[in-house]
Each structure stands twice: as C-alpha cells, then as structure tokens.
ZARO-426725 format. One line per 3 residues: for each residue y, x, z of N, C-alpha, C. Coordinates in Angstrom, 3 decimals. Each point is the difference from the previous one (the first is absolute). Example, Ala and Ser with C-alpha at 12.3 -4.5 7.8 and 13.67 -1.06 7.14 Angstrom:
-5.690 13.190 7.800 1.190 -0.890 0.000 1.200 0.900 0.000 | 1.050 -0.350 -0.720 1.190 0.820 0.060 1.090 -0.770 0.730
END
This chain:
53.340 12.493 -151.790 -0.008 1.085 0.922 -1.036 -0.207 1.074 | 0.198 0.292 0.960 -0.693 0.238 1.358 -0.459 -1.415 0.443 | 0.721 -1.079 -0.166 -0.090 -1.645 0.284 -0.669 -0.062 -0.617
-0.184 -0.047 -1.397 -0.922 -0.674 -0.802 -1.321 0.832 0.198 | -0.425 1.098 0.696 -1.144 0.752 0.056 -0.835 -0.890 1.299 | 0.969 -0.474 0.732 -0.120 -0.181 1.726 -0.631 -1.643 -0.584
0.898 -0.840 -0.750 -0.309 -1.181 -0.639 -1.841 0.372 -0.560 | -0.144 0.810 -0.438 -1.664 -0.191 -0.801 -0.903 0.158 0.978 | 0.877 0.803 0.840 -1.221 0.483 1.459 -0.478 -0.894 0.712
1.043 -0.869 0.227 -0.137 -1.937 0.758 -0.412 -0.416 -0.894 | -0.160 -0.417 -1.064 -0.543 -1.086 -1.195 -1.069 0.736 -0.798 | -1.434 -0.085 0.219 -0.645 0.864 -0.672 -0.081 -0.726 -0.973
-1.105 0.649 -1.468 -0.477 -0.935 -0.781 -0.898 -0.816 0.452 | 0.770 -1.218 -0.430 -1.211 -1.506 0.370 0.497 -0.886 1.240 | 1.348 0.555 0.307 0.402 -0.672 1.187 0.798 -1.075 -0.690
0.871 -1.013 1.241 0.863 -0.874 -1.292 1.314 0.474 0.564 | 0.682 0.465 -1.135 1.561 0.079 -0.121 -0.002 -1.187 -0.377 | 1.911 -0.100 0.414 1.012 -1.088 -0.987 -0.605 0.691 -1.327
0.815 -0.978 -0.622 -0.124 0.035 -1.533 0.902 0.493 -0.211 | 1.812 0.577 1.009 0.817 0.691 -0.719 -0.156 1.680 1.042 | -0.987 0.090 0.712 -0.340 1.445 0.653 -1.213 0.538 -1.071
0.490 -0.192 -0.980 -1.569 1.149 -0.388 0.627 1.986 -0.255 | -0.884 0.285 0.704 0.787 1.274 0.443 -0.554 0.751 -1.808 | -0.960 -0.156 -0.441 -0.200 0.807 -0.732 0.651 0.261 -1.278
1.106 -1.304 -0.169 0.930 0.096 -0.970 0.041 -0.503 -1.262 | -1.503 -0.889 0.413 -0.881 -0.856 -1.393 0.954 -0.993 0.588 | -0.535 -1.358 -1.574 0.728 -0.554 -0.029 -0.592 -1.149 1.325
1.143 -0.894 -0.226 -1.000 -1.016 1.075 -0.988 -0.899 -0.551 | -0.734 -1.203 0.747 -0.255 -0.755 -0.591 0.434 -1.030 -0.579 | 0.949 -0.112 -0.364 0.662 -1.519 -0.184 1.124 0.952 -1.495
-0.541 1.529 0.002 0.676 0.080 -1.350 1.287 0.784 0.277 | 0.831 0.249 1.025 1.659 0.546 0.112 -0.721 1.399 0.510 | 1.254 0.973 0.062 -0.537 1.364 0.446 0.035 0.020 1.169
-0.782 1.012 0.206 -0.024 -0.172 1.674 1.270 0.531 0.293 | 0.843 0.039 1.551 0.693 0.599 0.291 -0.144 1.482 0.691 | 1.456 0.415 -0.074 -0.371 1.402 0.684 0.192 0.142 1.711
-0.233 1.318 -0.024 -0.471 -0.288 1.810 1.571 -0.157 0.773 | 1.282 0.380 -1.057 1.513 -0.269 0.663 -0.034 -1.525 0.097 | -0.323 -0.724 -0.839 0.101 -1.733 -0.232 -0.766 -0.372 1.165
-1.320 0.669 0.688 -0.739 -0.663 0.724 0.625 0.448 1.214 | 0.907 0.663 0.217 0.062 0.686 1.538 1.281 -0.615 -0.380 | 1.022 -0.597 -0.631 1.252 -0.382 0.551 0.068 -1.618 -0.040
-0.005 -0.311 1.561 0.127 -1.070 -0.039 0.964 -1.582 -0.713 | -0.973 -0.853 -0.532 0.540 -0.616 -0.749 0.335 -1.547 0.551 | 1.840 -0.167 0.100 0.228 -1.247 0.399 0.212 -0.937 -1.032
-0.328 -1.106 0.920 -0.098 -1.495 -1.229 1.526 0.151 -0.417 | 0.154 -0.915 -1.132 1.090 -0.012 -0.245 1.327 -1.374 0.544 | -1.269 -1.000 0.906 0.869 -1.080 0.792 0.481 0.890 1.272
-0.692 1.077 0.793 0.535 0.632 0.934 1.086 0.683 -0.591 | -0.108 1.189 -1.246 1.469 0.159 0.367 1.248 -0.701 -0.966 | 0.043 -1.086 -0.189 1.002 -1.320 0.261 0.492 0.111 1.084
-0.842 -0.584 0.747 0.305 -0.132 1.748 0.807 1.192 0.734 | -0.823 1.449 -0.570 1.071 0.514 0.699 0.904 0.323 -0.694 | 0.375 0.207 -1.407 1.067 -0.293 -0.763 1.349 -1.315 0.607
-0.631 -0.765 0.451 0.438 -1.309 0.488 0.863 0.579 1.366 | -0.981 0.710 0.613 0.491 0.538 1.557 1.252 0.523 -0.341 | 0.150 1.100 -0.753 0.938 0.801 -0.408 0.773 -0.303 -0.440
0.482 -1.504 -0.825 0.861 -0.325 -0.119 0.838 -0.792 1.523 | -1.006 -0.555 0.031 0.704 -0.801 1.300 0.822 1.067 1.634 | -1.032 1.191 -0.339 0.758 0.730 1.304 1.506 0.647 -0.795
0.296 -0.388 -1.197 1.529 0.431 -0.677 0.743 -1.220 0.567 | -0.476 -1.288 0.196 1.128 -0.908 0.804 0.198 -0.129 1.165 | 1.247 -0.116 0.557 0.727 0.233 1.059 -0.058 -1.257 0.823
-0.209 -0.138 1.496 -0.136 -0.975 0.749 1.288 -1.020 -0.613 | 1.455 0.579 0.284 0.962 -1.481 -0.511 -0.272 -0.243 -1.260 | -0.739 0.497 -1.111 -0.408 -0.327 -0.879 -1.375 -1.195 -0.126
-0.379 0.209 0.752 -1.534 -0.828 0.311 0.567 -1.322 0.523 | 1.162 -0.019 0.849 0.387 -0.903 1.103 1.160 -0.951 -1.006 | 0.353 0.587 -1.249 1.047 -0.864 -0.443 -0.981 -0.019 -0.802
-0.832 0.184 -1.121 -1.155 -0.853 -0.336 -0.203 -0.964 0.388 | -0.568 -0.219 1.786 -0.517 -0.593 0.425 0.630 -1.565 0.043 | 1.365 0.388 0.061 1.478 -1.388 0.152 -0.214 -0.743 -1.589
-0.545 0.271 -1.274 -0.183 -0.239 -1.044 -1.095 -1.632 0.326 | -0.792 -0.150 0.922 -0.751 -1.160 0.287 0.800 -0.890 0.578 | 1.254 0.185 0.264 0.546 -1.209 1.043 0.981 -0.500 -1.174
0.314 -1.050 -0.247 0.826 -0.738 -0.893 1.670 0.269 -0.139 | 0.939 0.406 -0.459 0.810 0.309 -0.609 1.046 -0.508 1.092 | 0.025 -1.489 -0.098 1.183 -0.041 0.971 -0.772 -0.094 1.842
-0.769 0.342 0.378 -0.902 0.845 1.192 0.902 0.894 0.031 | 0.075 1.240 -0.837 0.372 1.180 -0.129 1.162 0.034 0.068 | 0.745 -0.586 -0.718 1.522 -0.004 -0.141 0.887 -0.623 1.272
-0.722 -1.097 0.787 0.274 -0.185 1.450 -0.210 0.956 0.978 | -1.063 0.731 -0.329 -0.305 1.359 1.295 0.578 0.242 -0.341 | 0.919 0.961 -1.431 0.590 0.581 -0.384 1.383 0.262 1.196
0.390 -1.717 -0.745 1.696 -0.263 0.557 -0.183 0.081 1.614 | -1.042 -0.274 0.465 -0.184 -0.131 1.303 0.009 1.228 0.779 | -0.482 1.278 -0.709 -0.102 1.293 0.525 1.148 0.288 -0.073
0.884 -0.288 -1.265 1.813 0.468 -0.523 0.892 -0.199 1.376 | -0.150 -1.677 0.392 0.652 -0.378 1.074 -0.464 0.642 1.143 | -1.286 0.346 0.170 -0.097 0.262 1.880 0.585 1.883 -0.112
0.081 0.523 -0.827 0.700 1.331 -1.147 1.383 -0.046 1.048 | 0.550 -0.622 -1.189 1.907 -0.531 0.662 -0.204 -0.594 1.128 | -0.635 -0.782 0.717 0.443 -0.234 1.086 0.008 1.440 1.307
-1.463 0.119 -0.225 -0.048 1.421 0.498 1.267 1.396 0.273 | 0.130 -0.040 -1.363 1.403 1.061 -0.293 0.648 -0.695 0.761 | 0.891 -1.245 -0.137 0.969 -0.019 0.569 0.345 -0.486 1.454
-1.155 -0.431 0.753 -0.394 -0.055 1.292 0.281 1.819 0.587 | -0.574 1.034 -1.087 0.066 1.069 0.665 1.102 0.650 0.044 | 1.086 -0.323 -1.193 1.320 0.029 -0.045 0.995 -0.393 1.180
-0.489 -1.552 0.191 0.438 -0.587 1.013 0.185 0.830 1.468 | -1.520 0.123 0.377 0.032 0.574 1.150 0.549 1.495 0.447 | 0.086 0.627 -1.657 0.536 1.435 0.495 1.436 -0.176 0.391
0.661 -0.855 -0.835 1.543 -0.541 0.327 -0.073 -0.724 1.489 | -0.365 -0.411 0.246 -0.165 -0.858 1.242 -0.340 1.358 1.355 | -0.686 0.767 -0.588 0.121 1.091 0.707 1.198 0.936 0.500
0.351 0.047 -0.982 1.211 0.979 -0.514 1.093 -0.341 0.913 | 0.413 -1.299 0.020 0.685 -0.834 0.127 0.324 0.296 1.646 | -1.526 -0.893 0.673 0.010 -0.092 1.771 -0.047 1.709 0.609
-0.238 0.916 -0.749 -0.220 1.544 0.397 1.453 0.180 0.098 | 0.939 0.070 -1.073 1.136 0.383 -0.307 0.976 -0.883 1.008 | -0.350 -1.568 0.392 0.866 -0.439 1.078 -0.206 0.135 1.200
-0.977 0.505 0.384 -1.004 0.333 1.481 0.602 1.484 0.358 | 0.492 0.823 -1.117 0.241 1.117 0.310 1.512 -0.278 0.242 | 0.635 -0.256 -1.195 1.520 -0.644 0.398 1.205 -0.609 0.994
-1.152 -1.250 0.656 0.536 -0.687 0.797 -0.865 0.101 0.964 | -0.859 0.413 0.527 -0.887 0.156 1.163 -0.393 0.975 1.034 | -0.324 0.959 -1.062 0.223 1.774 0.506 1.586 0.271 0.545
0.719 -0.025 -0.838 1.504 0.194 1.116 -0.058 -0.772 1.655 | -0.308 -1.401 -0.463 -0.023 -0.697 1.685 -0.735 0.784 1.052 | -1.293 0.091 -0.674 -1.055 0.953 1.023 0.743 1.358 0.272
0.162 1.146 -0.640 0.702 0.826 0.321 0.638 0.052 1.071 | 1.549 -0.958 -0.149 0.794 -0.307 1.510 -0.744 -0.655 0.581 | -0.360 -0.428 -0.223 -0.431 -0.735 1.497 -1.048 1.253 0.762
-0.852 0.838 -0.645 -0.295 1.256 0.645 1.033 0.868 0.495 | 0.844 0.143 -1.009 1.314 0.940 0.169 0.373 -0.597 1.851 | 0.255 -1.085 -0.148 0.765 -0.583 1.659 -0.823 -0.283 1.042
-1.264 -0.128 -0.576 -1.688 0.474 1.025 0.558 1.284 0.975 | -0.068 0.795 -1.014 -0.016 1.945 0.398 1.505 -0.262 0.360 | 0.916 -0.176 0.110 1.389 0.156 0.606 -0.174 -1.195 1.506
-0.171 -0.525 0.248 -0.832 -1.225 1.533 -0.530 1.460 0.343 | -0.889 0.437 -0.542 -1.185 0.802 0.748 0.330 1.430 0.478 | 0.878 0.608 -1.087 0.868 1.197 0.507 1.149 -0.728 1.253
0.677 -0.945 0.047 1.031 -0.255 1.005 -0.905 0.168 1.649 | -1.022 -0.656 -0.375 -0.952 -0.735 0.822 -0.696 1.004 1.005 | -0.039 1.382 -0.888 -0.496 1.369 0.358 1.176 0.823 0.946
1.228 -0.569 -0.802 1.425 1.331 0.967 -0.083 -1.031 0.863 | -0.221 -1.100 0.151 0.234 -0.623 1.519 -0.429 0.807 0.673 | -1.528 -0.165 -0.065 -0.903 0.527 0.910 0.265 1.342 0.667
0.718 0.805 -0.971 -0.023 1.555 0.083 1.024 -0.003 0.803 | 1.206 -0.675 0.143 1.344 0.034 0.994 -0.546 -1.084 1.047 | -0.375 -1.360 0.108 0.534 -0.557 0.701 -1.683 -0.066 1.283
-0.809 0.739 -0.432 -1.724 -0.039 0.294 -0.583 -1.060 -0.575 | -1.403 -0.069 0.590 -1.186 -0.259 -0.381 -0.012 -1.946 -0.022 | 0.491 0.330 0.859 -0.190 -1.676 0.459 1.547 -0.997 -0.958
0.665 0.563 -0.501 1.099 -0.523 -0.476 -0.511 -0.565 -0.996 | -0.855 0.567 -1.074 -0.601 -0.380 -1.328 -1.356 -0.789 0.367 | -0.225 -0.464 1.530 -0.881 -1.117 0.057 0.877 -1.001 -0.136
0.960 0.043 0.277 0.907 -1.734 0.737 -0.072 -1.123 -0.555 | -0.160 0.455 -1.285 -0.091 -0.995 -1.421 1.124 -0.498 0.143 | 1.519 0.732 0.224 1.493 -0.478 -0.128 0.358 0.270 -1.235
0.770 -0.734 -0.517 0.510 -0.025 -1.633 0.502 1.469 -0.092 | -0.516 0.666 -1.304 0.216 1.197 -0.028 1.852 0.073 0.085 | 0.316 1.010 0.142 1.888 0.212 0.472 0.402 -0.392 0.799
-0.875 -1.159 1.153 0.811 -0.152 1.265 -0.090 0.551 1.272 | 0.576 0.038 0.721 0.293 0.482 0.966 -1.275 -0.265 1.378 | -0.938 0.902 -0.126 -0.972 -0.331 1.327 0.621 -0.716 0.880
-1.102 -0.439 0.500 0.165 -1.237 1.202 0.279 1.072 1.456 | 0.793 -0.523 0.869 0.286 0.344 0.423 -0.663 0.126 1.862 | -0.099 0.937 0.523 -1.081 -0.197 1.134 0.290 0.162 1.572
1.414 -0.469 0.073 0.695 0.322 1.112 0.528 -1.820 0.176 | 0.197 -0.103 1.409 0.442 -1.622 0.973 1.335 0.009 -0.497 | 0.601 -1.336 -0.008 1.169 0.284 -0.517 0.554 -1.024 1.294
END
C-alpha cells in the first residue's frame, strides 16, 4: 500500500537497503523472499525478551505470602519448626493473658460497683442531710448560729452572765 510507495521514495535505486527491506518485492540477496511492507512495519521482538516478559507475567500471578513462605524454604527444617512452635506459644500466651485480663476486669468493675458505690452514696446521702440541718439553723436561729462550729443539734451557746 501507501508504506511501501513512501519506502521506494526514501530508498532510491542504488541506495543500500537491509537485505530484508527490499521494497520492490524481488528476491533478496542471500536467496529468501523479500518481505512485505506489513512484516517490515510490525515490529519484531527477540524471542529472549519475550521470555522475560512471559516470565514477568507469571510472577505478578504470585502473591506476597506466597513469595514470603517460599522464602522460609532456605532456612533448615528444624529453624522452621522452632519459629513455628515459638509463634504457637507467644499465640496462647497472648489469648490467654487477654482472657485473663478481661476477667480480672470484670471482676474489680463488678466489686467497685457492689461494695463501694453504696458506701459513697451514704456517705453523700448524710453530707446533704449535715447541710440541709445546717441551713434550718440558720433560717430560725440567724446568721451567726451556723458560724459557731457547735455540734450540729446542740443547743447555742449561750450569751447572757450567769
């Protein structure tokens, strides 16, 4: 077609082509036919490149923990079988450290609320009952009665010669 016209226009007679560009469709020199102008315009890869990327393409099908337990295949058998047991144990200990502590949790929450929270309570509860008594003083007996710092329920001091 149109390539191979454009091909004779660049290569006159007497210039040097390859020996596999001869546009005119003779044979070559070395005897094989020439090729056509589709063979010369589509580029041609070696056949060690595409290995390689044949090669690529397999390898982007394996998976990193795949690559990485491969990789454990160089370390010797009982190597492996000690990490192994060694990962098993720090495993269970783990679990049951975390077992542990949720019980251990469970445990001081549930007696903190039980036996602790009630105490606090009253002892607020009889806070606010001091503090309400502490208030009707004031309101009957005046201002200065609830300074005295006299044990709450007794009887003001008294401010007359005897």
């Amino acid at each position: 077609g149109g390539c191979h016209a454009s091909l004779v226009l660049l290569f006159r007679r007497g210039d040097h082509l390859p020996s596999h560009a001869n546009p005119r469709g003779m044979a070559a020199s070395d005897g094989t036919a020439a090729p056509t102008a589709s063979e010369l315009l589509t580029p041609k890869v070696p056949a060690r490149l595409e290995d390689e990327i044949d090669d690529d393409d397999d390898e982007l099908d394996e998976t990193l923990s795949e690559r990485l337990w491969g990789l454990t295949e160089m370390f010797p058998d009982r190597l492996r079988s000690t990490a192994g047991a060694t990962l098993d144990f720090s495993f269970s200990v783990a679990k049951k450290l975390y077992s542990f502590s949720r019980s251990a949790l469970w445990v001081g929450t549930t007696s903190f609320m039980i036996l602790v929270l009630p105490v606090v309570f009253e002892t607020e509860k009889l806070q606010m009952e001091q503090q309400q008594q502490l208030q009707q003083r004031q309101i009957l007996l005046g201002p200065t009665t609830g300074m005295s710092g006299g044990m709450p329920g007794a009887l003001p001091p008294l401010s007359g010669k005897l």
